[in-house]
N, C-alpha and C positions, 0 to 999 in steps of 0.2 A: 698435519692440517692445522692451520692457525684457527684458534677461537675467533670470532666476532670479538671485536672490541667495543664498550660502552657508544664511542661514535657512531660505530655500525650501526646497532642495535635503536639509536637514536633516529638516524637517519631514516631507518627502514620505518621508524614507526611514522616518523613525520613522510612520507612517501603515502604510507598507506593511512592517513586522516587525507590527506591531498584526494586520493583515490576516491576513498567515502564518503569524503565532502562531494566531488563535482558527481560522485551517483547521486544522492540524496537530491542535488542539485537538477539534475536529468527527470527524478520521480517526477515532477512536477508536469512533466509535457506526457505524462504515461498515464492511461485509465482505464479504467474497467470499469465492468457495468453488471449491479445487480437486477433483479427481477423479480417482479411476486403478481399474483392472478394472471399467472400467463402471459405475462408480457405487458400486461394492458397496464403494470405504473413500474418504473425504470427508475432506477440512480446509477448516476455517472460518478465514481469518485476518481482523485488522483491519485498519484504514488504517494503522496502527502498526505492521505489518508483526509482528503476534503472533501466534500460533494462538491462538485462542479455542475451537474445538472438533472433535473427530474423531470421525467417525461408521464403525464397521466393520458388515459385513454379516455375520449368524450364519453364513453360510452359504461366506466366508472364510477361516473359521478355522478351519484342521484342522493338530493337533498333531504330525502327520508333517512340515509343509510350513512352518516356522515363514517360512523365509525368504522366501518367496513376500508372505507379510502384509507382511515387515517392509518387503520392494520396494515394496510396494502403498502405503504407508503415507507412506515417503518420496517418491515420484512425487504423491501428492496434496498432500501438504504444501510441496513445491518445486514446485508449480503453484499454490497458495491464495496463496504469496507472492510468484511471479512476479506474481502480477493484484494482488493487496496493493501492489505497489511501482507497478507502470504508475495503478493507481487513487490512488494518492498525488501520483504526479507531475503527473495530470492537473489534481487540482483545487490545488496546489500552482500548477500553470500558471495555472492562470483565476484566482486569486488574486491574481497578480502584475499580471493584465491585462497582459500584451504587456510589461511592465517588463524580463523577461528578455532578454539578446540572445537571436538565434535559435541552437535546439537549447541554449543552458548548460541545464545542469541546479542543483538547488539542493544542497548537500553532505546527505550520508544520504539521499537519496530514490534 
């Protein structure tokens, strides 16, 4: 059985940046959504690990209590992007097809 030759090994690699590129590329139309006080205030992030969108409930917002929102606000959006990053890394994985050693991760995800 022949060794891979330098070009192989070249080739394969430029194949799989191509791969990782057009996912990374996909992340972007992908998102998930955190939550805190029950639903009542939501973040939308993407696979990009952005907020796309926040949703508050009328019925959170009262001007005595500013800080309570502002808690609420931050707890859903460092949950939109905790699941933002695990959902990046996941299809980042299946991307690679097993190319990774086991557990590396890819730098930014």
């Amino acid at each position: 059985m022949a060794k891979p030759g330098m070009g192989d090994l070249l080739k394969q690699a430029q194949k799989m940046q191509e791969k990782l590129q057009k996912v990374q590329d996909q992340l972007a139309d992908l998102t998930v959504e955190g939550s805190a006080g029950g639903g009542m205030v939501t973040a939308v992030a993407n696979g990009k690990q952005e907020i796309v969108e926040i949703h508050i409930d009328k019925q959170v917002v009262d001007p005595d209590d500013v800080e309570m929102l502002e808690d609420l606000v931050v707890a859903a959006v460092n949950q939109a992007l905790e699941k933002a990053q695990e959902m990046a890394s996941q299809e980042m994985g299946k991307a690679a097809g097993g190319m990774l050693p086991g557990g590396m991760k890819i730098p930014g995800l």
